[in-house]
C-alpha positions in Angstrom: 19.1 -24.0 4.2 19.2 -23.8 8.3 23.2 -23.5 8.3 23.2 -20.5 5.5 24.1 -17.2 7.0 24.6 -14.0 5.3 28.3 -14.8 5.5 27.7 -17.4 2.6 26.8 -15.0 0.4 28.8 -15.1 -2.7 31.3 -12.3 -4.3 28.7 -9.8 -5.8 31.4 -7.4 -7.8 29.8 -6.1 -10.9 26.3 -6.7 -10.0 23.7 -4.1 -9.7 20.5 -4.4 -6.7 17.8 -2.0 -5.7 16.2 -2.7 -2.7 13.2 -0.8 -1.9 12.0 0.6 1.4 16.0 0.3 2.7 16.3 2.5 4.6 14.7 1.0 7.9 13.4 -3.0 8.7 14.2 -5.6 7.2 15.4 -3.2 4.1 18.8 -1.7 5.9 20.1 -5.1 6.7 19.4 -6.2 3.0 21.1 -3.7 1.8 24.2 -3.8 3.7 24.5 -7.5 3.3 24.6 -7.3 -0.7 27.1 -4.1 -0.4 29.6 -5.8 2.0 30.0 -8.4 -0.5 30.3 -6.3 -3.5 27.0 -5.1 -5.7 26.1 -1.7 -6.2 23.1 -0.9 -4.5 20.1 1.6 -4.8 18.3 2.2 -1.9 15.4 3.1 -2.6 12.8 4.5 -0.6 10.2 7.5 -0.6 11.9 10.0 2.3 15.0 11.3 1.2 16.2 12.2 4.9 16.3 8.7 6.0 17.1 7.7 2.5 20.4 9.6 2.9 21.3 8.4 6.6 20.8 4.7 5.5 23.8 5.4 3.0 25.8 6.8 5.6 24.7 4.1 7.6 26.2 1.5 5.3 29.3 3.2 4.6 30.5 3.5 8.0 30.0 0.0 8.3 31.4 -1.0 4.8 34.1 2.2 3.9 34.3 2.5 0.3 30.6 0.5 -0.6 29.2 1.5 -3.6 25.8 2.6 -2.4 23.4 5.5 -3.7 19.7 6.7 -2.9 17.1 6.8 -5.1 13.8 8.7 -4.3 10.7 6.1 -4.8 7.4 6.4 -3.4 5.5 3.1 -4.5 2.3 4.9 -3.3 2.4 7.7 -6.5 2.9 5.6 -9.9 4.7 8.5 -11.3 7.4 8.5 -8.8 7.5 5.2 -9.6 8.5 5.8 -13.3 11.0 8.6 -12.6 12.5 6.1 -10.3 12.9 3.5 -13.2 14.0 6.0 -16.2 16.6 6.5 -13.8 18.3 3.2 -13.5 20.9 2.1 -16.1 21.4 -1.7 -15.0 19.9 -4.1 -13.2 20.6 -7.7 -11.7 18.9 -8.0 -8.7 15.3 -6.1 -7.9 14.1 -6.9 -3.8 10.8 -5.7 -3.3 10.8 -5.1 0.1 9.2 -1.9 1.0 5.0 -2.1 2.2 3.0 -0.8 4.7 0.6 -3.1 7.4 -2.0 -2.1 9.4 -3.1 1.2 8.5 -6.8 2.9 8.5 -8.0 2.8 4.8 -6.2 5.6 2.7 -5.6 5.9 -1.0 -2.5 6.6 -2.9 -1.8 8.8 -5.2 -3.2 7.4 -7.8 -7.0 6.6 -5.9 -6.1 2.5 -5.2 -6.4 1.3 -1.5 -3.4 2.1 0.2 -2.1 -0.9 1.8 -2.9 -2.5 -1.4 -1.4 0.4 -4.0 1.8 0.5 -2.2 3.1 -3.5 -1.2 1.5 -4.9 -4.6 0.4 -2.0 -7.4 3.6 0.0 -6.6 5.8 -3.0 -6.8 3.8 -5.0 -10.2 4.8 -1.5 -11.9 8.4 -1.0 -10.8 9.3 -4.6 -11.7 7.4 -3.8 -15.2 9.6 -0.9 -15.7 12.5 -2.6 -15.2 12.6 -5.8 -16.4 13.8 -4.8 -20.2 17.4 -4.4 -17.8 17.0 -7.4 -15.7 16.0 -8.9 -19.3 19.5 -8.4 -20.4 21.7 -9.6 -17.2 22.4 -13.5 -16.5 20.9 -14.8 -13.8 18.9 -12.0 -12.9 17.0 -12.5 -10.1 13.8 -11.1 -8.1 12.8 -11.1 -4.7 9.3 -10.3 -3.3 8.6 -9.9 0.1 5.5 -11.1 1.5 4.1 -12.4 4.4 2.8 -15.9 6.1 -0.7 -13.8 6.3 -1.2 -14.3 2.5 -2.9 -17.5 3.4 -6.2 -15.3 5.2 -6.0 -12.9 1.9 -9.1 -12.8 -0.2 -9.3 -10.9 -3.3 -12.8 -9.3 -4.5 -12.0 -7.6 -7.8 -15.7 -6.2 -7.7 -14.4 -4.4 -4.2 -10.6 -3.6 -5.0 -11.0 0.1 -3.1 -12.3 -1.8 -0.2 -15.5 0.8 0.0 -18.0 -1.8 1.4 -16.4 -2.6 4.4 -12.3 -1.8 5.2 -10.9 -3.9 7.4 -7.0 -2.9 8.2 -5.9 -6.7 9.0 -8.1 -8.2 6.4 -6.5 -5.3 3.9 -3.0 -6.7 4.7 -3.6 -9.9 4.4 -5.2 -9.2 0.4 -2.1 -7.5 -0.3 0.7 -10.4 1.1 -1.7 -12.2 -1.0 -1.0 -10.6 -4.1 2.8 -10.3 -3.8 2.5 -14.3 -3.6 0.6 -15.3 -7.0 2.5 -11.8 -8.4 5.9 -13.4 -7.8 4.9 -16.6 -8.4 2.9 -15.7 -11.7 6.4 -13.5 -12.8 8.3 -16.8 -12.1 5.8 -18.7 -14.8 5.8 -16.2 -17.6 9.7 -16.0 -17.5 9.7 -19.2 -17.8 7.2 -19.3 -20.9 9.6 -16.2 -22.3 13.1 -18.4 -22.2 14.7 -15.7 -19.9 17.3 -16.0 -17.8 15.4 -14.9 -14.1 14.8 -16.3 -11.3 11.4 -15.3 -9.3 10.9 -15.9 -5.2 8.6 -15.2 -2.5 10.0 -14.6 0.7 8.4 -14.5 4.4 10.9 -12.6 7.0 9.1 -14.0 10.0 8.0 -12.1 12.8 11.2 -9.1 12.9 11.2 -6.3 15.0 10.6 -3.5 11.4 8.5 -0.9 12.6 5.7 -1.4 9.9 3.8 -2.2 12.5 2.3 -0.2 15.4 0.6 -2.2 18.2 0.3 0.5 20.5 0.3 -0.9 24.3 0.9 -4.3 23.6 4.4 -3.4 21.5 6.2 -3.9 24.8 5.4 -7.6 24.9 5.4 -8.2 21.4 9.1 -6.9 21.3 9.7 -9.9 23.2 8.7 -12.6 20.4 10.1 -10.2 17.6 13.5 -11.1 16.1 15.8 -8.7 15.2 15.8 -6.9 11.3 19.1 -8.4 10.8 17.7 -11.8 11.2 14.2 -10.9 9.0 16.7 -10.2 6.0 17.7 -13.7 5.6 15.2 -15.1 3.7 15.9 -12.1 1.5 19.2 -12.2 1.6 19.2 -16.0 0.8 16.7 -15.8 -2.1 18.8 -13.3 -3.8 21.8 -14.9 -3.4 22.1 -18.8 -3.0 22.9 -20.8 -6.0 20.8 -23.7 -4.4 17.9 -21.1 -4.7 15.0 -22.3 -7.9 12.9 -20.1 -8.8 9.1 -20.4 -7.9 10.4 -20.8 -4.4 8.4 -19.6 -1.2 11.5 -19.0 1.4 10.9 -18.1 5.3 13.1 -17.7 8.3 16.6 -19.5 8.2 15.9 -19.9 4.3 14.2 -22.7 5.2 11.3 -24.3 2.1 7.9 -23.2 2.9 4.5 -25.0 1.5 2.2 -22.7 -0.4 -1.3 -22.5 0.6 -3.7 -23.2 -2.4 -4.8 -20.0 -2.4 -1.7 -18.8 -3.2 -0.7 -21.7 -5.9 -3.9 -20.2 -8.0 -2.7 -20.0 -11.6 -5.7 -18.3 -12.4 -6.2 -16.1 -9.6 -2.6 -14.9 -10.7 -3.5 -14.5 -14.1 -6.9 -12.2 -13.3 -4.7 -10.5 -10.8 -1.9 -9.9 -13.1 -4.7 -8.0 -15.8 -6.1 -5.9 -13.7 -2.6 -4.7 -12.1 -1.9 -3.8 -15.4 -4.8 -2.3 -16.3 -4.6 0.1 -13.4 -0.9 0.7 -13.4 -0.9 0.9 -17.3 2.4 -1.0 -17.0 3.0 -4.3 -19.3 5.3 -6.3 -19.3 6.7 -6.6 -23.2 9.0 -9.1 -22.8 5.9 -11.7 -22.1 3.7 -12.9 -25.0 0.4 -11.1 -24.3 2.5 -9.3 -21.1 
């Protein structure tokens, strides 16, 4: 909705979020939003330095939030677990955290970086800790991805990118599978009877960092909106009542189309095996997860 502002947000008392990669971007304001209206939230992120200070950041603006940090690096599936044993409750999961733009790496595990840590990393945590959202009314989860989804192409003969790695190209493959992943979660809760909501946001073009653009950042600062402003459609899809899940949600929480690509049932569905097949995570609470 174009007049919703994070002011609308509604009383969060007694409600449990993580929100990963909070501690910079689009992440800080996130997480400050849900805190000054009452969840607990995790912030969770892979350096515990900046970890700590984005705490401390949120308490001096909301004295007395209850906020914590929690060490999760979505590039090494084992931190990935430890991070999960360690949570107790859950209500609201925003997978925010990811990486853009980078020459090709590999995480921990071997997968493509860019791909391992915005999709792999995030399929697995969700896994891990849906048994908790299971249990909570109204649960809800948030996926960030990107407008680029629509230029992402997935070659499941090529998922290490070893032919030919192309940094934008890499992105775009992994916006790509945040959208049918989020989408695809929305459907099998569904299916499963349970009480979650599923969304897809796109912040827009904010001023994060996860980007470098060298020379050229100068300008670009020009047409970038602040973080605080690429945490609405976040903010808004974790929040609004008006909110129905299987929603794609961009700037001003406004309704976005999605692409065919995107809409791919059974692009999802491949996607969705082989995620689990190289995380080793399933979801049990789905009839053949």
């Amino acid at each position: 909705m174009t007049s919703w502002t994070p002011a609308s947000i509604p009383d969060l008392t007694g409600k449990t979020a993580i929100v990963t990669g909070a501690n910079s971007g689009i992440g800080l304001p996130t997480a400050l939003e849900l805190a000054r209206h009452g969840a607990h939230v995790i912030v969770a992120a892979r350096n515990p330095g900046k970890g700590e200070e984005a705490v401390a950041s949120i308490l001096r603006a909301v004295p007395g939030a209850r906020v914590e940090y929690g060490r999760l690096d979505l590039a090494d599936l084992d931190s990935v677990r430890r991070f999960a044993e360690g949570v107790t409750e859950l209500d609201l999961l925003v997978n925010n955290a990811g990486i853009a733009m980078v020459p090709r790496q590999l995480t921990q595990d071997g997968f493509e970086l860019q791909f391992g840590t915005n999709h792999l990393g995030h399929y697995a945590l969700t896994g891990l800790l849906l048994p908790l959202l299971a249990v909570r009314p109204a649960a809800r989860v948030v996926t960030v991805s990107s407008d680029a989804y629509s230029a992402g192409r997935i070659d499941f003969d090529d998922l290490g990118l070893e032919r030919r790695y192309n940094r934008i190209a890499a992105y775009a493959r992994s916006k790509l599978a945040n959208m049918l992943f989020g989408l695809e979660l929305q459907r099998r809760a569904a299916e499963a009877g349970m009480d979650l909501k599923s969304m897809v946001v796109h912040p827009g073009m904010a001023a994060t960092g996860i980007v470098k653009l060298g020379p050229l950042m100068p300008l670009t600062k020009l047409f970038l909106k602040p973080a605080a402003v690429g945490a609405v459609p976040s903010l808004y899809a974790a929040t609004s009542p008006d909110v129905r899940g299987g929603e794609f949600i961009g700037p001003k929480g406004k309704l976005l189309r999605t692409a065919e690509v995107g809409r791919s049932e059974e692009l999802a569905a491949r996607l969705w095996e082989v995620s689990a097949d190289l995380t080793g995570v399933r979801f049990q609470q789905f009839a053949g997860n």
